[in-house]
N, C-alpha and C positions, 0 to 999 in steps of 0.2 A: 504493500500500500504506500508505504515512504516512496520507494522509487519512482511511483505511479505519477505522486504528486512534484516529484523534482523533475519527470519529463512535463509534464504541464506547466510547471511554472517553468522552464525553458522554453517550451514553444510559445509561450504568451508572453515571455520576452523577448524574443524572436521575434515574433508578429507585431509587434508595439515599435521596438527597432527599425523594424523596416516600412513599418506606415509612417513615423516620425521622420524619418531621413527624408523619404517622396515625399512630403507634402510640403517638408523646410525647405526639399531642393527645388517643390514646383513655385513655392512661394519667392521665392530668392532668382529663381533661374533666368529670367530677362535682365534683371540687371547685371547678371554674371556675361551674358550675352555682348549686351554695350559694354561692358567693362573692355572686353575681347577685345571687341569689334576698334575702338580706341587705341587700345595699345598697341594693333596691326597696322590700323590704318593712316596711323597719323604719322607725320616725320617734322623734317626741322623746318620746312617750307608751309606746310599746312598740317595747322593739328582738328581732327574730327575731332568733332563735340557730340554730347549725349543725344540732341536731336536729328543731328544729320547720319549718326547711325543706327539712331531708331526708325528714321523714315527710307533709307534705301534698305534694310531688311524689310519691313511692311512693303516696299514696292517693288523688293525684287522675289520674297520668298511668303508674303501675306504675312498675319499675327503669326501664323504657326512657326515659322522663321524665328522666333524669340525662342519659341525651345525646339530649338535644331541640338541633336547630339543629348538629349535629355534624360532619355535612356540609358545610356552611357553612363553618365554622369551618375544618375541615381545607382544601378548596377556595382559601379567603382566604392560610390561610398558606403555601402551595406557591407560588400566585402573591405572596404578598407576600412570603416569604424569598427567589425569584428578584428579583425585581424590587428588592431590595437589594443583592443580592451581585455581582447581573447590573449593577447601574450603578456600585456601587464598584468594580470591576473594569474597566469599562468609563474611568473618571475616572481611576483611577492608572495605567492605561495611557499617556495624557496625558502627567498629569505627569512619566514614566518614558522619556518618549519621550525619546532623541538621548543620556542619558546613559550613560557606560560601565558602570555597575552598575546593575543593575534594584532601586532604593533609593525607599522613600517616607519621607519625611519626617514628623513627625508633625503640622504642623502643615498639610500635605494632606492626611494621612489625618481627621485633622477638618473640612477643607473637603467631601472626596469623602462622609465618611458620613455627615455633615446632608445633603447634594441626596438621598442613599441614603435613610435614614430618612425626608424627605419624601415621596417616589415609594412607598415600600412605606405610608405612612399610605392616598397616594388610592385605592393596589391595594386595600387592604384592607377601607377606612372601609363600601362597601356588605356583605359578607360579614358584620362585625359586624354591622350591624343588623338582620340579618334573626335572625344568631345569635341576639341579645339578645333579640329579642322571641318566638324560640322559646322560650326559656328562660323568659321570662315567661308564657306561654302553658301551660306543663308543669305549673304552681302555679296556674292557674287557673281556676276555675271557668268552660267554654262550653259554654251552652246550644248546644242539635243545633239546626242551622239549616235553616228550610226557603223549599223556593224562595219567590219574592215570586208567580209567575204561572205558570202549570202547561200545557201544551199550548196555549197561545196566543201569539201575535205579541207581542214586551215594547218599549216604547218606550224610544229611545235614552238617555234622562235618566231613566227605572227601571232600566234595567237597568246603570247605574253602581251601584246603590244596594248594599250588602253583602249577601250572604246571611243572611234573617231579618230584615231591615229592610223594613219597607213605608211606600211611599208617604201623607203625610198632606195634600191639598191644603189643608184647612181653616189647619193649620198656616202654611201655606208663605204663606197670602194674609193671615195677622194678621201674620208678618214683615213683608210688604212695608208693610203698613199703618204697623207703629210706622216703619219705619226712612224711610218717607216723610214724617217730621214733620219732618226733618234740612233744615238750611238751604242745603246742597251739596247737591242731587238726583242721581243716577244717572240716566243716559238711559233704562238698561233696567234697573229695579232687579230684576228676577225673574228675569230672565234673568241675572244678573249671582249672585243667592241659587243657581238652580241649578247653577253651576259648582260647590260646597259641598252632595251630596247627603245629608248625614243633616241639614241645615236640612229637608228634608220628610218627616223621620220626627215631627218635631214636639220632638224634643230640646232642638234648638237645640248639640247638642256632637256635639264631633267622635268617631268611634269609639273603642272602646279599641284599646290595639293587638295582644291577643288575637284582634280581628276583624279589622285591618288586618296581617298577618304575610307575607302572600307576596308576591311581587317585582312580581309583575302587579297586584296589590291594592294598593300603595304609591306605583305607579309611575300605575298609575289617579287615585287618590282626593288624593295629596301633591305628587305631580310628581318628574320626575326629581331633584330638588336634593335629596330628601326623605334619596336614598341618600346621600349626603354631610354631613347635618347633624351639626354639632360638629367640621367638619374643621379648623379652625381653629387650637383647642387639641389634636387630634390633628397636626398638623400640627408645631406646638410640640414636645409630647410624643416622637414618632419623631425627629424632625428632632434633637433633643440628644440622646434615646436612640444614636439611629446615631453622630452623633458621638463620642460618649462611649468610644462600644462601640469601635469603628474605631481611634480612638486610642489610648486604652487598651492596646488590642494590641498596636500599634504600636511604643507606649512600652516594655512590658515585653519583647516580642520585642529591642528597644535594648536595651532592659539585660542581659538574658541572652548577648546579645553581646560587649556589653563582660564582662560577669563573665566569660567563658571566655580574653578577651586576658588577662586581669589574668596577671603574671608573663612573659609573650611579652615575649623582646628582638630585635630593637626589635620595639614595637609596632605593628598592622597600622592603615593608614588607615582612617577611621569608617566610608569607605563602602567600602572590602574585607570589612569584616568578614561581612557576608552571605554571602560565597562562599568566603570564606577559614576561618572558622570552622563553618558549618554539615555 
């Protein structure tokens, strides 16, 4: 019967969990939008403001355009709010372990929510990107793409190519031409250019990432590492966010303890006071 009730009050924090994140992310989500929209669009010559990127999303992608990648988003953070709380939790268990008061310190709870804010950046880092370049995609202008080859048999190395991009051999054999002037050769230099398929559109650059947005088309054309680029300084970013956060709490939840002994004679040991006072 205990267990019964410790899976039920797990899935109805579960379930609470994860209607809370959607409804904060739908409620928050357009302005995380313009936020975006902002810090892409603007440079040192003209900076976008909050109305000129709320009116060309509405005119290019309608309201729904505000939560482009929303999905996403919400997805990212249910697994990335677990996967913080689920390893902080899991960490001060630890250090909790064998003593007579279930007490974290704050200078564990700073150790446990950096590992925490680490783990919830790598949960997270691919959801963002796909986010982001929803977002970016909703302000954008894309041309309707049509197939490269229509009821015919499509060759392995076309049919990497984007929707709307066609093959340019002419291109593809002046590449190899300049890049064969180079004093290191490549064994197989063309073979080596078609790993890189908009080289034979005749560009020469890589797509935008209004063309490159979904998880198979990233994951195709960039490589898996693609979904983790800038984990680094995200890495950074969580990892002291978490600490900060953890301790933080930590610290004040101590003091609200101690302010409630204040005037208790005798006063109750540091580490009673969680049980004694709560």
């Amino acid at each position: 019967m205990g267990e019964w009730l410790k899976n039920q009050l797990f899935v109805s924090h579960a379930i609470a969990a994860v209607g809370s994140v959607t409804v904060a992310t739908a409620v928050t989500y357009p302005l995380d939008t313009i936020k975006v929209l902002i810090q892409v669009g603007s440079n040192s010559g003209k900076q976008l403001t909050s109305l000129q990127a709320l009116n060309r999303v509405r005119s290019l992608s309608g309201n729904s355009g505000l939560y482009s990648g929303f999905g996403w988003l919400t997805v990212g953070k249910t697994l990335g709010l677990g996967a913080r709380f689920g390893a902080y939790e899991i960490l001060t268990a630890y250090f909790k372990d064998g003593r007579e008061y279930s007490y974290v310190y704050v200078s564990e709870a700073l150790m446990a929510g950096m590992v925490a804010g680490a783990l919830e950046s790598l949960v997270c880092s691919p959801f963002e990107l796909i986010k982001l370049r929803a977002q970016v995609t909703s302000a954008s202008r894309v041309p309707r793409s049509t197939p490269v080859t229509e009821n015919r048999a499509v060759a392995p190395i076309i049919a990497k190519l984007l929707p709307g991009h066609t093959p340019d051999k002419k291109a593809l054999n002046h590449f190899v031409t300049l890049l064969s002037t180079l004093t290191s050769k490549h064994s197989n230099l063309a073979g080596a250019l078609l790993e890189y398929p908009w080289m034979m559109t005749g560009s020469g650059k890589a797509p935008s990432v209004c063309d490159v947005r979904k998880p198979s088309s990233i994951i195709s054309l960039e490589g898996w590492g693609a979904l983790w680029r800038g984990i680094r300084s995200g890495l950074v970013r969580d990892s002291i966010f978490g600490g900060v956060f953890f301790s933080g709490w930590q610290f004040m939840h101590d003091v609200m303890l101690n302010w409630k002994a204040v005037g208790m004679d005798p006063i109750p040991r540091f580490e009673k006071n969680v049980h004694l006072l709560i």
